[in-house]
C-alpha positions in Angstrom: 0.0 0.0 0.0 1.2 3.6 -0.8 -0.3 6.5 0.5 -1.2 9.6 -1.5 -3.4 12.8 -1.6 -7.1 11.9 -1.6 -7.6 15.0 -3.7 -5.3 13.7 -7.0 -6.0 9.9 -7.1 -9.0 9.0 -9.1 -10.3 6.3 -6.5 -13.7 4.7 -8.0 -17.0 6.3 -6.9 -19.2 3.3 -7.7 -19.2 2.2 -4.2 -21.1 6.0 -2.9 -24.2 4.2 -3.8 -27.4 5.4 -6.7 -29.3 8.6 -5.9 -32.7 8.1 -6.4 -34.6 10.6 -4.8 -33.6 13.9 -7.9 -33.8 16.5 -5.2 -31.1 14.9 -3.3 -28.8 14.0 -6.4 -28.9 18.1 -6.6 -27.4 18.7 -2.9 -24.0 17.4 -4.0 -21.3 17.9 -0.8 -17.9 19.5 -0.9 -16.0 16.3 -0.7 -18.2 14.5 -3.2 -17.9 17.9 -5.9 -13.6 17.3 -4.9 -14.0 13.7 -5.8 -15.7 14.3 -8.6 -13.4 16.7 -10.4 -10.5 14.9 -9.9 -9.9 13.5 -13.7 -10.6 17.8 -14.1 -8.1 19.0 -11.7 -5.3 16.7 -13.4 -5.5 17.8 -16.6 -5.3 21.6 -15.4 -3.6 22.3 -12.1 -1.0 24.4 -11.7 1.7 22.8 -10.5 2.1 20.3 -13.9 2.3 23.9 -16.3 5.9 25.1 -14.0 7.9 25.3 -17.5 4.6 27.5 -18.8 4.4 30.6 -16.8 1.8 32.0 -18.6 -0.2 29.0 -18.8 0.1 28.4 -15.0 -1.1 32.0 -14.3 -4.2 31.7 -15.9 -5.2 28.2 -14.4 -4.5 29.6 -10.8 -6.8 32.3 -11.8 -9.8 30.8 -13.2 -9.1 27.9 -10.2 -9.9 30.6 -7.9 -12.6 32.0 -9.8 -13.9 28.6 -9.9 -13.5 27.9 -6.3 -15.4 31.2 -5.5 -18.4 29.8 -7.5 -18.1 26.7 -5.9 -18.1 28.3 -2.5 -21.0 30.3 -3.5 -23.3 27.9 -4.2 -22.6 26.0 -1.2 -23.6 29.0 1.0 -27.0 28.5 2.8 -30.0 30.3 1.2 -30.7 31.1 -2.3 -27.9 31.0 -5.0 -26.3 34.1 -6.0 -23.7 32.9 -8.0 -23.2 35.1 -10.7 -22.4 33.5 -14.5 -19.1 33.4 -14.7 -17.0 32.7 -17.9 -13.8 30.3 -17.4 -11.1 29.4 -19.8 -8.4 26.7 -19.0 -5.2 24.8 -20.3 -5.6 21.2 -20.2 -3.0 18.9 -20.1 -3.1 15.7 -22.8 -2.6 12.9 -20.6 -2.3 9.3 -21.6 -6.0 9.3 -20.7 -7.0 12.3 -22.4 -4.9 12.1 -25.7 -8.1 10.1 -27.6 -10.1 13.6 -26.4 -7.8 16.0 -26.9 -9.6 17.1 -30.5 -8.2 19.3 -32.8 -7.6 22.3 -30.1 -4.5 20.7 -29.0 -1.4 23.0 -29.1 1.9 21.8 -29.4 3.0 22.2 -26.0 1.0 19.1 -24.9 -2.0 21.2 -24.0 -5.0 22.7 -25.0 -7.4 25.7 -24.3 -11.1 25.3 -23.0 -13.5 27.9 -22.2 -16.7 27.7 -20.8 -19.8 30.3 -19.3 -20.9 28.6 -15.5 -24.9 29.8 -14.8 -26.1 26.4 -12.8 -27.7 27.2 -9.6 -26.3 23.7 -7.7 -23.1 22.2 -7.1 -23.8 19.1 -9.4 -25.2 20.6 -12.5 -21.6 22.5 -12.3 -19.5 19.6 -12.0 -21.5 17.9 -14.4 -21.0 20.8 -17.0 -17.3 21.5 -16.6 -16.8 17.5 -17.1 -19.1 17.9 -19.9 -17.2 21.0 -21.2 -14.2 19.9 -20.7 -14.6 16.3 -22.6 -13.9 14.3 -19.4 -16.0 11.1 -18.5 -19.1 11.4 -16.5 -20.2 8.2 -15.8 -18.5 8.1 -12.4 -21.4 11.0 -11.6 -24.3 8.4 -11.2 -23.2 7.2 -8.4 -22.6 10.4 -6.3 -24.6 11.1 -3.2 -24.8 14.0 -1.0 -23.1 13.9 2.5 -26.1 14.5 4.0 -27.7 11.5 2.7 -24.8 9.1 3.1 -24.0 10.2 6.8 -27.0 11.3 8.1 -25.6 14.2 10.2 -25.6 18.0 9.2 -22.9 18.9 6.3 -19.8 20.4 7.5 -18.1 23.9 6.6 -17.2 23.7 2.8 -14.0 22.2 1.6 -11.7 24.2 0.1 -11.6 23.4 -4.1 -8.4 24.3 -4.3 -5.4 23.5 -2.5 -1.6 22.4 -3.7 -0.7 18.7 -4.8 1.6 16.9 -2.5 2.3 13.4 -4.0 3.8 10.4 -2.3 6.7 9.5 -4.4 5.3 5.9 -4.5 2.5 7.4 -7.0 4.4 8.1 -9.6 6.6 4.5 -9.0 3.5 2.6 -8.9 1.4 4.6 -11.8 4.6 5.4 -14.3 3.8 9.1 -14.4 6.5 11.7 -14.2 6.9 13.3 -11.0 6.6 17.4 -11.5 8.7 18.2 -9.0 12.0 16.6 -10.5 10.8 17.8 -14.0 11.2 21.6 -12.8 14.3 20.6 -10.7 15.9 18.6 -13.8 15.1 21.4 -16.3 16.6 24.0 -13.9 19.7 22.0 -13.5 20.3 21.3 -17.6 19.7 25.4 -17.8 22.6 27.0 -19.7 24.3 29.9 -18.6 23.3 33.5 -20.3 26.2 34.1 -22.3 26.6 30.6 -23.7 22.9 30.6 -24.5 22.9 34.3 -26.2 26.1 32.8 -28.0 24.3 30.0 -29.3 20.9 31.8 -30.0 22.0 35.4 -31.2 21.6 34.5 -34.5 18.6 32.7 -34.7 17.4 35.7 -33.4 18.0 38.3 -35.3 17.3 36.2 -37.8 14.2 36.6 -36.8 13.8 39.5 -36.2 14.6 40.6 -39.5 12.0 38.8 -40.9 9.7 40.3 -38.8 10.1 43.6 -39.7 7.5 44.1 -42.5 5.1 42.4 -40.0 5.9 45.5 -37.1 6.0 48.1 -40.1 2.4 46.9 -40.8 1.1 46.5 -37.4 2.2 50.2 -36.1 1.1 51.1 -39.5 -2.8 50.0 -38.9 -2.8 50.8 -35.2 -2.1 54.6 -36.1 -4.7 54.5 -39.0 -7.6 52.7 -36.6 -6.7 55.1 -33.7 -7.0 58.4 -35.6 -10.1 57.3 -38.4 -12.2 56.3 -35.1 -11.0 58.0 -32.2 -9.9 55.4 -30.5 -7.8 55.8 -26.8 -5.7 52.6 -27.5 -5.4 48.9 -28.8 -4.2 46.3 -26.5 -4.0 42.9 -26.6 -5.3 40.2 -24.0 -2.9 37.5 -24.7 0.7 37.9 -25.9 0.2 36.9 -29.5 2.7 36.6 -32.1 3.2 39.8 -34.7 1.4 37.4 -37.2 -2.0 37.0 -35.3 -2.3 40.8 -34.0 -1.9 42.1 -37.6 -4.3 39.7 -38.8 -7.0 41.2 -36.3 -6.1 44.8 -37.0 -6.6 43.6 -41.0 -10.1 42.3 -40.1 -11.2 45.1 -38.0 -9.9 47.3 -41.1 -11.5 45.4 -43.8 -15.2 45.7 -41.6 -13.9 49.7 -41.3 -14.2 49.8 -44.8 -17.3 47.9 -45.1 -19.2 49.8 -42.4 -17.6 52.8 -41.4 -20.4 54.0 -39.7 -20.1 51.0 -37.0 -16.7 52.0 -35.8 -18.1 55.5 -35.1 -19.5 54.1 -31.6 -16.1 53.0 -30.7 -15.2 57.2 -30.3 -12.8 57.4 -26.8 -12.5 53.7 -26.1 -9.8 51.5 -25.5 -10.4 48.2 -28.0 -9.0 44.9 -26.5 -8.2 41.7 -28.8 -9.5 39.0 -25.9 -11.3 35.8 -25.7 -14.7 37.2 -26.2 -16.6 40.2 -27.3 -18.4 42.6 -24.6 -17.0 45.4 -22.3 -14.7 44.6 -19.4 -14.4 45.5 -16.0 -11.8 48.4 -16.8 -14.4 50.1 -19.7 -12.7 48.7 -22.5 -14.1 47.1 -25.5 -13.5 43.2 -25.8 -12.9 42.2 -29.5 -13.4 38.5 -29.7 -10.8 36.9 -31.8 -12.9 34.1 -33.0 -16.2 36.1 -33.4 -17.3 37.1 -37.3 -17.7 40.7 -38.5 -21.4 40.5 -37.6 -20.9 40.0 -33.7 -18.2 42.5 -33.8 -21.2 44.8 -35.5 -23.9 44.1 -33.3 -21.4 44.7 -30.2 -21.1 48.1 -31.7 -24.4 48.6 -32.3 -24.8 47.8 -27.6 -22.3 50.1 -26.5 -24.5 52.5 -25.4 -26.3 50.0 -23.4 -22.4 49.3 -21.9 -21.7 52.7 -21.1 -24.9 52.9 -18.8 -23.4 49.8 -17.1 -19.9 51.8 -16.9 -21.6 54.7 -15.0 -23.9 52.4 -12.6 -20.3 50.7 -12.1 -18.6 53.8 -11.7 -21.5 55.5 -9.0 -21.0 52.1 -7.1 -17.7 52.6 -6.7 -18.0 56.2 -5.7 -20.8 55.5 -3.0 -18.3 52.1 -1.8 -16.0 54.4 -1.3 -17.6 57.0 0.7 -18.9 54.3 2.6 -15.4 52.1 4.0 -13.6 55.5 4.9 -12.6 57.1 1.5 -10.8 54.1 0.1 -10.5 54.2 -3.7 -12.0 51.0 -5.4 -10.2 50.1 -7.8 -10.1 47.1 -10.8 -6.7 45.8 -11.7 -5.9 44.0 -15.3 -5.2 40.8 -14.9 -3.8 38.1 -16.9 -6.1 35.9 -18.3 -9.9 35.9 -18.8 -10.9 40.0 -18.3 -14.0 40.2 -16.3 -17.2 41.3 -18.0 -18.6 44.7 -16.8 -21.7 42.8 -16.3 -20.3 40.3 -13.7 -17.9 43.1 -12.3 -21.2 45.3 -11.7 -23.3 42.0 -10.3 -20.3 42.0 -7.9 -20.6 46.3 -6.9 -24.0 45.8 -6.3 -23.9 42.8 -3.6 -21.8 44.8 -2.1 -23.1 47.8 -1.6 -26.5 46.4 -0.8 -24.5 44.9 2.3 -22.6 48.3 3.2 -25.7 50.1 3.2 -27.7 47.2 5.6 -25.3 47.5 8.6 -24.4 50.5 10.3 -20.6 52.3 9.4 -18.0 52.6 12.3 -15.5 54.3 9.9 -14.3 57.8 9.4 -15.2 59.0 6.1 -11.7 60.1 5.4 -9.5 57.2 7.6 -8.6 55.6 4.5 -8.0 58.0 1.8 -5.1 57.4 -0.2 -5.6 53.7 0.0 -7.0 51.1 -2.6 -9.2 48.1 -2.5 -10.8 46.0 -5.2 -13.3 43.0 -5.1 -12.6 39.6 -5.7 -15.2 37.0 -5.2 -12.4 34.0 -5.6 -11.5 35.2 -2.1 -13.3 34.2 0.8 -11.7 36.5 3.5 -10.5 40.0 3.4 -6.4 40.8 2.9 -3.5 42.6 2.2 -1.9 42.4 -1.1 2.0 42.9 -1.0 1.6 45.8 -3.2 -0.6 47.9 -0.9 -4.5 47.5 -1.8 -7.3 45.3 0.2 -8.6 42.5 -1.6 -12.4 42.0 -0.3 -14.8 39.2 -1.3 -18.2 40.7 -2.3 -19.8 38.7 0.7 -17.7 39.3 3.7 -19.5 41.1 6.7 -19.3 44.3 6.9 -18.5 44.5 10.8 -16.0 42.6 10.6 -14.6 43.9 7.0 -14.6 47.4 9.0 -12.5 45.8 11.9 -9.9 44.2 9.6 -9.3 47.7 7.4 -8.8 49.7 10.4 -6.2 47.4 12.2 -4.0 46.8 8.7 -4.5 50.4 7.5 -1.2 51.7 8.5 0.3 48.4 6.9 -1.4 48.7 3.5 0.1 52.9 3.5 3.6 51.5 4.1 2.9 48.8 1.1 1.8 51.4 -1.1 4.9 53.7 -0.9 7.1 50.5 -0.9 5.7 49.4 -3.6 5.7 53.2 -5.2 9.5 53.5 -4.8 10.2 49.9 -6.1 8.1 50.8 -9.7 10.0 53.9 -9.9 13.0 51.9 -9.3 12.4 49.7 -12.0 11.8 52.3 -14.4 15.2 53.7 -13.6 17.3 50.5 -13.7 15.3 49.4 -16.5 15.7 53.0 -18.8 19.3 52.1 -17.7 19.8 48.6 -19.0 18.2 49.8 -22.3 20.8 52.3 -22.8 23.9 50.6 -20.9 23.3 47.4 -23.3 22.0 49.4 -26.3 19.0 47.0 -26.4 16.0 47.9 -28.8 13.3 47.0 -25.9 12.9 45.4 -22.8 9.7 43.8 -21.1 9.1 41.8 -18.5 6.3 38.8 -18.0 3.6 39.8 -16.3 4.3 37.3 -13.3 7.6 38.8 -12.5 7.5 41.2 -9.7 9.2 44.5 -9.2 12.0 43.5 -7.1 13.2 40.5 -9.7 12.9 43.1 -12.6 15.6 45.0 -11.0 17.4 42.3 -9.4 17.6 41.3 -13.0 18.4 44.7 -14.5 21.2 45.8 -12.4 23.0 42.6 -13.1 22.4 42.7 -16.9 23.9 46.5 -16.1 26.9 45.6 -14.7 28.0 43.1 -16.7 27.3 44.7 -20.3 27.3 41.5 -23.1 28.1 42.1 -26.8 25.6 39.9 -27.6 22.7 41.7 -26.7 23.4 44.9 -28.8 20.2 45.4 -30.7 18.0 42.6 -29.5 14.3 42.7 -28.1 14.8 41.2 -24.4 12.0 39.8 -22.3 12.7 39.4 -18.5 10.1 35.8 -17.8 11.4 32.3 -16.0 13.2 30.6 -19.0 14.9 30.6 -22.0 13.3 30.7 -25.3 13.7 32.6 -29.0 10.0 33.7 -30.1 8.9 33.9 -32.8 9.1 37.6 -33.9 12.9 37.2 -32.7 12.1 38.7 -29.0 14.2 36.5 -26.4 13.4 35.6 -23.5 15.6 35.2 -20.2 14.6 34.2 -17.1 14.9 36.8 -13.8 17.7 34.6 -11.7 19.7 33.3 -14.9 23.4 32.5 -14.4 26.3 34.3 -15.4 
């Protein structure tokens, strides 16, 4: 016998017993919703994407965004989960390979997104299985924990939590441990200037042939920008030159089509993203795989999203009168952008809570400060960069006790955190100029302090190799496509 997780081995569920009674098969418990998502959580935790930063960031967001949900509808009363819109990469395991369909990427995984709006726990689980091509069978034979123990159900299980294997797992099953993956890849890592050596000219190689490509994708943002107005154009995802000039070449061809559709867009930021709508920020979503007509009829609804901008904006005004002065705030994250819609569900619940208990706060104790909502989160804290994160449904009572004990904390954070950006940009304008590099970026997961860890040595030990290059500060090594290379933060000399 070996002993392992009970949350990552897929033990058979047979043995739970049949449901029979329907209203019962609805009131699926915690443990029995963990169980039942095993095969799900394989395929896309976290710790099996550590050589895919980017793909790891946006799993650990939507698992938390998922776990919220989850938590939701296990709260006592009526449901008020809001519809929430998910997307995933999935790992093709031996048992998933024969599902993978033609959405795989080359990496070994593929992308799923799907919308949750199901009022119970098991509908859910049943549609992310469902949605995400996974077996289902195993569901039949799922009770509740009420029925099976006869006792009242416990406090709800957390979703998500990290994978500790028994080393006996992967000797007994044949999989590969991720744990010495990461700490074999770090060990066969090359040193910086033998790597820039070997991929310098591969590189700008690259780059040369990308140059057309840049020349027409500055060349179409300007033209867009100034024929309509527009504030800027982003990109969600960091797509190659290739696929962002395509988009700008669709969005030109329906500009010549229908010009009068792209009048609405007048002052707003457009976004390339996952799907069509407005975000949480204000900005217009452009989905990439939506036709010219969705694109059009989005246009045609903007007025009807810039009523739900104000009511967003009012909420956030009258939030922050209400918890001291604080300024409420919505930060950019990678991966799926919030819809104003959901962001606004979220304003709402909260206010409607403020307003029901009575305030114990100064109304200027926390100016200066920041806070934004996050219904993944369960309880109230302090991000290292100085704002509150509060869930939607905390108390207020106790949300009150909790700002005024870590206010002086969260002031110190923020002008930490001030000093370090303006750091950055120092070290950073430096290393550009030291080096004589055309650009330098950083992935979105590295924090301040590794930029400049990063920077200062790349400063003080100016390579020959670099002259010219487009760097990007991430956690590995890698030529891109568009001849952009990227380093990781700690590399060796």
């Amino acid at each position: 016998k070996f002993r392992v997780c009970a949350y990552c081995v897929c033990l058979p569920l047979a043995s739970c017993g049949l449901v029979k009674d329907p209203v019962q098969r609805r009131c699926l418990s915690g443990a029995d919703a963990v169980h039942a998502l095993r095969p799900f959580y394989l395929a896309v935790h976290p710790d099996f994407f550590a050589q895919y930063p980017k793909e790891r960031e946006v799993n650990e967001n939507s698992l938390k965004r998922l776990n919220g949900y989850l938590d939701n509808l296990q709260r006592p009363g009526p449901a008020s989960a809001q519809p929430v819109t998910l997307t995933f990469y999935m790992r093709d395991t031996q048992d998933l390979v024969a599902q993978a369909g033609p959405g795989t990427l080359g990496s070994g995984f593929r992308t799923v997104s799907f919308t949750l709006q199901t009022k119970d726990v098991l509908s859910t689980v049943t549609d992310i299985l469902k949605s995400c091509s996974l077996p289902v069978e195993h569901m039949s034979g799922l009770k509740s924990s009420r029925e099976t123990s006869g006792r009242a159900p416990e406090a709800a299980e957390p979703f998500y939590r990290p994978i500790k294997w028994d080393k006996s797992y992967y000797s007994f099953t044949g999989f590969r441990d991720p744990e010495e993956d990461l700490q074999r890849a770090r060990r066969a890592e090359p040193t910086l200037s033998s790597w820039l050596r070997d991929n310098e000219a591969e590189a700008a190689r690259r780059h040369r042939s990308s140059l057309p490509r840049r020349e027409e994708l500055s060349r179409l943002q300007k033209e867009l920008s100034l024929s309509f107005g527009l504030a800027d154009i982003r990109w969600q995802r960091g797509w190659s030159l290739a696929h962002r000039c395509c988009q700008l070449q669709s969005l030109s061809r329906l500009a010549q089509q229908s010009p009068e559709a792209l009048v609405h867009l007048q002052g707003h930021t457009l976004v390339f993203a996952d799907q069509s709508g407005m975000n949480a920020s204000g900005h217009v979503m452009l989905g990439t795989v939506d036709v010219h007509h969705q694109w059009t009829k989005l246009f045609q609804q903007l007025s009807v999203y810039r009523r739900l901008q104000q009511q967003s904006d009012w909420l956030k005004e009258r939030i922050g009168l209400l918890l001291g002065g604080v300024q409420v705030l919505h930060l950019e994250r990678f991966g799926p952008a919030q819809p104003i819609l959901e962001h606004l569900g979220d304003l709402s619940l909260f206010h409607k809570s403020l307003i029901s208990h009575p305030r114990h706060l100064h109304p200027r104790s926390l100016r200066g400060l920041a806070a934004l909502l996050d219904s993944s989160h369960s309880h109230p804290s302090l991000h290292d960069a100085g704002h509150f994160i509060i869930p939607p449904s905390f108390g207020p009572p106790k949300l009150q006790l909790f700002l005024q004990r870590h206010a002086h904390e969260a002031r110190e954070r923020t002008q930490r955190q001030n000093l370090l950006q303006a750091e950055e940009e120092a070290v950073r304008t430096l290393c550009v100029q030291g080096l004589s590099l055309t650009s330098l970026s950083k992935d979105p997961s590295i924090a301040s302090s590794q930029m400049i860890l990063c920077c200062q040595r790349l400063a003080e030990q100016p390579r020959p190799h670099m002259r010219g290059l487009h760097i990007c500060v991430s956690r590995f090594f890698s030529v891109m496509q568009d001849g952009e290379l990227c380093i990781p933060w700690d590399w060796e000399p």
